[in-house]
C-alpha positions as CSV (number, residue, x, y, z in Angstrom):
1,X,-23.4,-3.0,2.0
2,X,-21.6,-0.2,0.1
3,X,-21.8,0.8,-4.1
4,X,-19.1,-1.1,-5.7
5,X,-17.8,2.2,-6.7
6,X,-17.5,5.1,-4.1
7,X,-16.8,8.7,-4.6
8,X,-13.5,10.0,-2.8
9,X,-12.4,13.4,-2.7
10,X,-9.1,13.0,-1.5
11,X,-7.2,15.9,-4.2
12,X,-10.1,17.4,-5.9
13,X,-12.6,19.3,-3.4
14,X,-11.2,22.2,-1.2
15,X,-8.1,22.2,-3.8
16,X,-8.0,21.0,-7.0
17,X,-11.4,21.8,-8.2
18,X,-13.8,24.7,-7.6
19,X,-16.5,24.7,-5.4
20,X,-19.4,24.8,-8.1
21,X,-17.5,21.6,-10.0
22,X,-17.1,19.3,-6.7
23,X,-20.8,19.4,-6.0
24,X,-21.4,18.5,-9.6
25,X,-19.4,15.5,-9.1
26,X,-21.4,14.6,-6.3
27,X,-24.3,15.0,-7.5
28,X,-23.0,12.7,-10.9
29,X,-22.4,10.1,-8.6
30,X,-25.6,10.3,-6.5
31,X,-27.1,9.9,-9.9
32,X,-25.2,7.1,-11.1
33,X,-26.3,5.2,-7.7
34,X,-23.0,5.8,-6.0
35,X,-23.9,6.0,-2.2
36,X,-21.1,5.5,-0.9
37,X,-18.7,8.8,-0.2
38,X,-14.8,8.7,1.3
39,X,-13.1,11.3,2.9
40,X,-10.5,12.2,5.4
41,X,-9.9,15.4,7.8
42,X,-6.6,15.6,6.2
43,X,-7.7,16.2,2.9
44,X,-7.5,19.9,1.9
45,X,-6.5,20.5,5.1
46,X,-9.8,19.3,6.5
47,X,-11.8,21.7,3.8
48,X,-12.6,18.3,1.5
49,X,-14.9,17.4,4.9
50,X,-16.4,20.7,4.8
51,X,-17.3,20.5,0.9
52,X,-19.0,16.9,1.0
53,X,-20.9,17.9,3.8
54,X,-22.3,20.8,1.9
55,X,-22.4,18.6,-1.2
56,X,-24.5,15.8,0.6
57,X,-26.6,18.2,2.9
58,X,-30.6,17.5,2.0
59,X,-29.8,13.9,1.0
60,X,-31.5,10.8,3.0
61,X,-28.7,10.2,5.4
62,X,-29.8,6.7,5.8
63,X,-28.9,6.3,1.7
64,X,-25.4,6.9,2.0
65,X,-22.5,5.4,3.6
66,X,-20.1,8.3,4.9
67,X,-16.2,7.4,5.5
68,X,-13.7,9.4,6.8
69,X,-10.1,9.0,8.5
70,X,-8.3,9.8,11.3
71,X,-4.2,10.2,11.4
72,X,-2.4,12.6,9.7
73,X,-1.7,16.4,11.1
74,X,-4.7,18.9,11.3
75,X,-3.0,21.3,13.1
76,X,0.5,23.0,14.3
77,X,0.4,20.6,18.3
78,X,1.9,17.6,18.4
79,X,-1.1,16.2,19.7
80,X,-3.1,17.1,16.1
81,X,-2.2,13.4,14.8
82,X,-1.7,10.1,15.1
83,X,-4.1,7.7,16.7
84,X,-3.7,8.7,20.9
85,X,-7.3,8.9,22.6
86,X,-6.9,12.4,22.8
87,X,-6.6,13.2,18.9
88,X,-9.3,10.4,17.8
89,X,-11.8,12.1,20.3
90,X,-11.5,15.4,18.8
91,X,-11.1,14.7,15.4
92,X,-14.7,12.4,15.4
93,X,-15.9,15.8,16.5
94,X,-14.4,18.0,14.1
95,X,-15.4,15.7,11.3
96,X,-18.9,15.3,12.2
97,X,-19.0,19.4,12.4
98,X,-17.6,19.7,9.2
99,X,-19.9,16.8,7.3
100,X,-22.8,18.2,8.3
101,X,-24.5,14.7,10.2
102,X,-24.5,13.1,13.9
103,X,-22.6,10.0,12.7
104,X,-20.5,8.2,9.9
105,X,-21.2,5.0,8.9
106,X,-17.1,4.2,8.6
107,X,-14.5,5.3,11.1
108,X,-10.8,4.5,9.4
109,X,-7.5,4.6,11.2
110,X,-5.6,6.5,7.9
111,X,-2.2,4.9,8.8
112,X,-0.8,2.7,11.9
113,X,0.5,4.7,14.7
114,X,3.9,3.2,16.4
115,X,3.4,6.2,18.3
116,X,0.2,4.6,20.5
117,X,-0.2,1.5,22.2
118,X,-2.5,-0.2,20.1
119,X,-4.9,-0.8,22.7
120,X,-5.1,2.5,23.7
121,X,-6.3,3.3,20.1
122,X,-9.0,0.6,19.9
123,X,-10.0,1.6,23.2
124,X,-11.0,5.3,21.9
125,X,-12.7,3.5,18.6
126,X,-14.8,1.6,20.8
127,X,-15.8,4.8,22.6
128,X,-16.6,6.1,19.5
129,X,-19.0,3.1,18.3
130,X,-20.4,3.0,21.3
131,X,-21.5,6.6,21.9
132,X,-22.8,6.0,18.1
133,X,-20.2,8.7,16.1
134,X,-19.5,6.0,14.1
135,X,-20.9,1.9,13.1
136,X,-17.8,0.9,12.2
137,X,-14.4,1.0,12.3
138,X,-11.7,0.5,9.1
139,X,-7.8,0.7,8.5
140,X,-5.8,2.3,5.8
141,X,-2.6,0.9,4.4
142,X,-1.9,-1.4,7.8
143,X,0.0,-4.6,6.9
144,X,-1.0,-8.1,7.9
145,X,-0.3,-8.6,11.0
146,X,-1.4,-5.4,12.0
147,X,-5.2,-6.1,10.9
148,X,-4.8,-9.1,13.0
149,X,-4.0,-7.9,16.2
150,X,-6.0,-4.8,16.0
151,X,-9.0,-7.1,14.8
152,X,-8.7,-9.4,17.7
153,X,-9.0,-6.3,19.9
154,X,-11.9,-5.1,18.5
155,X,-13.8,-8.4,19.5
156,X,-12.8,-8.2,22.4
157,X,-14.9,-4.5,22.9
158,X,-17.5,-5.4,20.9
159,X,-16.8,-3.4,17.7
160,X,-16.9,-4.3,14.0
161,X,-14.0,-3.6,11.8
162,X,-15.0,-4.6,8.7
163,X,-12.7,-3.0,6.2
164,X,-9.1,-2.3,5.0
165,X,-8.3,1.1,2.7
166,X,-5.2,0.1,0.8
167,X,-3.6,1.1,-2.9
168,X,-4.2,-1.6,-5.3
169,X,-4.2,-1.6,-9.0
170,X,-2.9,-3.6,-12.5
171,X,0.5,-1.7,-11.3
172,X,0.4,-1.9,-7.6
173,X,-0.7,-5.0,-5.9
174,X,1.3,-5.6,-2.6
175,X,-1.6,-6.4,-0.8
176,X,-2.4,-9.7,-2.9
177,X,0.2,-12.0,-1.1
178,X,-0.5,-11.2,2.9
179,X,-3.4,-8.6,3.6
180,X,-5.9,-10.1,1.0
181,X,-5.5,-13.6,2.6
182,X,-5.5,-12.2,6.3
183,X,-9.0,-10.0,5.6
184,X,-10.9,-12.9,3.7
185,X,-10.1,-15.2,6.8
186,X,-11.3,-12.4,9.3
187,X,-14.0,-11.3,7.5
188,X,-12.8,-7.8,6.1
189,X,-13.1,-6.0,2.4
190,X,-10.9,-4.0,1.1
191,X,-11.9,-0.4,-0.2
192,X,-9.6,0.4,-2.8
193,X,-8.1,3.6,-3.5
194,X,-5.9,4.8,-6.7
195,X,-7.3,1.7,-8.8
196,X,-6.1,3.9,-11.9
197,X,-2.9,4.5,-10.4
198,X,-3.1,7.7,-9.9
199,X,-4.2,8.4,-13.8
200,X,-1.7,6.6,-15.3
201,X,-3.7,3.7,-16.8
202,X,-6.2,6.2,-18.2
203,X,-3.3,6.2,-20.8
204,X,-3.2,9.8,-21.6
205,X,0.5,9.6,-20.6
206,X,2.5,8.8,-23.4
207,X,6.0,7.4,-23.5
208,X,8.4,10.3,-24.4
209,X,6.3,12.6,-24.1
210,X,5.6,15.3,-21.1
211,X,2.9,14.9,-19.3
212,X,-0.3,16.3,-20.7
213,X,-0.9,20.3,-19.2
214,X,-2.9,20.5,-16.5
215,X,-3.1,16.7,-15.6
216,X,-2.2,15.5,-12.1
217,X,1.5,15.0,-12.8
218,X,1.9,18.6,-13.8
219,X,-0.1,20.1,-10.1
220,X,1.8,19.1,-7.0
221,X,-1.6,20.1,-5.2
222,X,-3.2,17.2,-7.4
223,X,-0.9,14.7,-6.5
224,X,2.2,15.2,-8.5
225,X,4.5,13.0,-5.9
226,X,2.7,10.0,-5.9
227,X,2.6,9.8,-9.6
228,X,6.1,10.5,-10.3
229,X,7.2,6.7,-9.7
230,X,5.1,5.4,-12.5
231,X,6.5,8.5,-15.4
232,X,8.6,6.0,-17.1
233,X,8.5,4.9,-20.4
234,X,9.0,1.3,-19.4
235,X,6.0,1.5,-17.5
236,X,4.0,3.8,-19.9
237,X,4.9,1.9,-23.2
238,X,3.4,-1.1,-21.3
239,X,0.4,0.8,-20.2
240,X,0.0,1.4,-23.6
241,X,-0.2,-1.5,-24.9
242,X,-3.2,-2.7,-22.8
243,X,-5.0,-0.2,-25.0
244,X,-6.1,-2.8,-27.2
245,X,-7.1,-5.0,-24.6
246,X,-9.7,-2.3,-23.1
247,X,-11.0,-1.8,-27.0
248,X,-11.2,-6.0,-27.5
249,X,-13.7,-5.7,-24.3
250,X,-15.5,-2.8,-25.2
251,X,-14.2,-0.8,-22.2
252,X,-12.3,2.7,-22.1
253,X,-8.6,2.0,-20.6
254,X,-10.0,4.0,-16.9
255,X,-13.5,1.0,-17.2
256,X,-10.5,-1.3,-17.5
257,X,-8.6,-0.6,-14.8
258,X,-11.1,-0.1,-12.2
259,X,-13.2,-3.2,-13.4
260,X,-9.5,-5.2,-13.2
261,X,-9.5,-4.1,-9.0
262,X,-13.1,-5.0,-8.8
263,X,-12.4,-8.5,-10.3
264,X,-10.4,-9.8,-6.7
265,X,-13.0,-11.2,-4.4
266,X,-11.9,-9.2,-1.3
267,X,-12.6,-5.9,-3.0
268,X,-15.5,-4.7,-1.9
269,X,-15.5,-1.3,-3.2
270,X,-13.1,0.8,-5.9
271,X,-12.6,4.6,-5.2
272,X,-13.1,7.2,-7.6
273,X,-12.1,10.7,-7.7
274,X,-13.4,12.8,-10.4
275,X,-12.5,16.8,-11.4
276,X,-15.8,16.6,-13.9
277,X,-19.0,15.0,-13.9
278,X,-18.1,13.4,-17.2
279,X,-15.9,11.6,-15.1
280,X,-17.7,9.8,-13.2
281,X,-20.3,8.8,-15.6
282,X,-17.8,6.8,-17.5
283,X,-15.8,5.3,-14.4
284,X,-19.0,3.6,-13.1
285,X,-19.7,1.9,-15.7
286,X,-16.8,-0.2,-15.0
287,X,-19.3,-1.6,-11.8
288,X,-20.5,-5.4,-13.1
289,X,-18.3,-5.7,-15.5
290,X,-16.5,-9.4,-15.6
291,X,-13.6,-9.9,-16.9
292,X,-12.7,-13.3,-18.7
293,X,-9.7,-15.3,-17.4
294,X,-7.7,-14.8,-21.0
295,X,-7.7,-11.4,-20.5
296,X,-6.8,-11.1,-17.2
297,X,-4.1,-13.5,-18.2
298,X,-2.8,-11.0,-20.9
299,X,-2.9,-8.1,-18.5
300,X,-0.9,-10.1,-16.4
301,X,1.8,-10.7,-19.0
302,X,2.4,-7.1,-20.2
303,X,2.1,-5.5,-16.5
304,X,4.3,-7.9,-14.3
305,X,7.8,-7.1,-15.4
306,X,6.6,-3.7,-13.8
307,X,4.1,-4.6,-11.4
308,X,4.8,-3.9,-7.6
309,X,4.2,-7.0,-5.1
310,X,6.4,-6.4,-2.4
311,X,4.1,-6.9,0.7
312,X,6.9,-4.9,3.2
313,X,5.6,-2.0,0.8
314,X,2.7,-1.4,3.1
315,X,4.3,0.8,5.8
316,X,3.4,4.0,7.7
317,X,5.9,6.5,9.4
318,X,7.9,5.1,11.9
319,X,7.0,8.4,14.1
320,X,4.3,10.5,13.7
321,X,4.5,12.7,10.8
């Protein structure tokens, strides 16, 4: 069981945001009844660990569900990433240092490595359930067929991999046509991350305009790069125009869009990042919130001419970054 909204720090603690601001955040969400917290040792070059640790440290550990991932480089050696034995063993350890606990409740494989036999990776996993470092095991942007194999090796050694971490929003939704479908028939829910695409359904970026000073599309620490594809005025002037639908249900446009990801059956969870408290307060009110078919339909109709749904989108590096 995890909050229908969790708190990730992926471009906010160790970099974007000061220490002093991150653990209000945390302590926002804790008191909005988020208890369930994503990471990744990547993230802030493994200080965004470090800071949730600190953040959570005098909390019930058995309240909260603790993520993190395991993939992308942590160091200079070729042998700090990917998913080989070797770099999953001493990452598990490096990541239970840096949060501060004996375990996570979520163990997530942050891309697919063509790198590593994929046995030899669920192999390590398993090691890593069974010595109890972690009590389950998750992916991150794998495709289809991926989740299938990997999930029929993990019944084979007796581990649970229960979730799938992919992009999904109004704007992005290339897991609808092949990954949804494959998780609801093995038994897997999606944690969502960027269900506001990355800010831009917030609708504080306007349509000839520059972007707003200091937002995310102005820091390349914040995430400048992944926003970028979604600056256009096609896409904005669109954006914009779902501003009336958000009002007609009493929702601010950020409610809207994370209540819109929550709305799919196979979402299990929506992630979160917030640089203030304030944040957070409103996004989780977006948690219960249904939305009626006739507007979903009228979301549908002013999004899809610039809606994503290629399912080949999915994809990780074809060698190890």
């Amino acid at each position: 069981m995890v909050s229908e909204i969790s708190y990730g720090n992926w471009i906010t603690h160790g970099s974007q945001v000061e220490e002093d601001a991150a653990f209000a955040c945390v302590r926002a969400a804790l008191d909005a009844g988020i208890t369930t917290f994503d990471t990744a040792d990547v993230y802030a070059g493994t200080r965004a660990e470090d800071v949730l640790g600190r953040a959570l440290e005098g909390e019930r550990r058995e309240g909260l569900e603790i993520f993190t991932k395991v993939y992308w480089p942590t160091g200079p050696g070729r042998n700090d990433r990917g998913l080989s034995r070797k770099h999953i063993m001493e990452s598990i350890n490096g990541s239970l240092r840096r949060l501060r606990t004996d375990h996570v409740d979520l163990y997530q494989a942050h891309r697919y490595d063509y790198s590593t036999p994929l046995e030899e990776t669920m192999e390590a996993f398993a090691d890593v359930v069974h010595s109890g470092k972690a009590h389950y095991i998750g992916v991150s942007e794998w495709k289809a067929s991926q989740i299938r194999e990997a999930h029929a090796l993990a019944r084979e050694l007796r581990i649970p991999l229960v979730s799938s971490q992919p992009q999904y929003s109004m704007l992005w939704r290339v897991i609808e046509s092949e990954v949804v479908p494959t998780s609801e028939e093995l038994g897997i829910g999606q944690i969502v991350w960027s269900p506001m695409a990355q800010g831009v359904l917030t609708g504080k970026y306007l349509p000839g305009q520059p972007p707003p000073a200091g937002s995310r599309a102005t820091d390349e620490k914040s995430g400048a790069g992944f926003i970028a594809k979604w600056l256009t005025d096609d896409v904005l002037t669109r954006v914009q125009q779902l501003r009336p639908l958000a009002d007609q249900a009493g929702l601010s446009m950020a409610q809207l869009a994370i209540a819109w990801v929550l709305q799919n059956p196979n979402v299990s969870s929506a992630i979160i990042g917030a640089s203030r408290p304030e944040q957070v307060h409103d996004n989780v009110k977006a948690a219960g919130v249904k939305l009626d078919a006739g507007l979903l339909k009228a979301i549908d109709e002013i999004v899809e001419p610039v809606t994503e749904r290629d399912p080949a989108r999915t994809e990780s590096p074809a060698e190890r970054p």
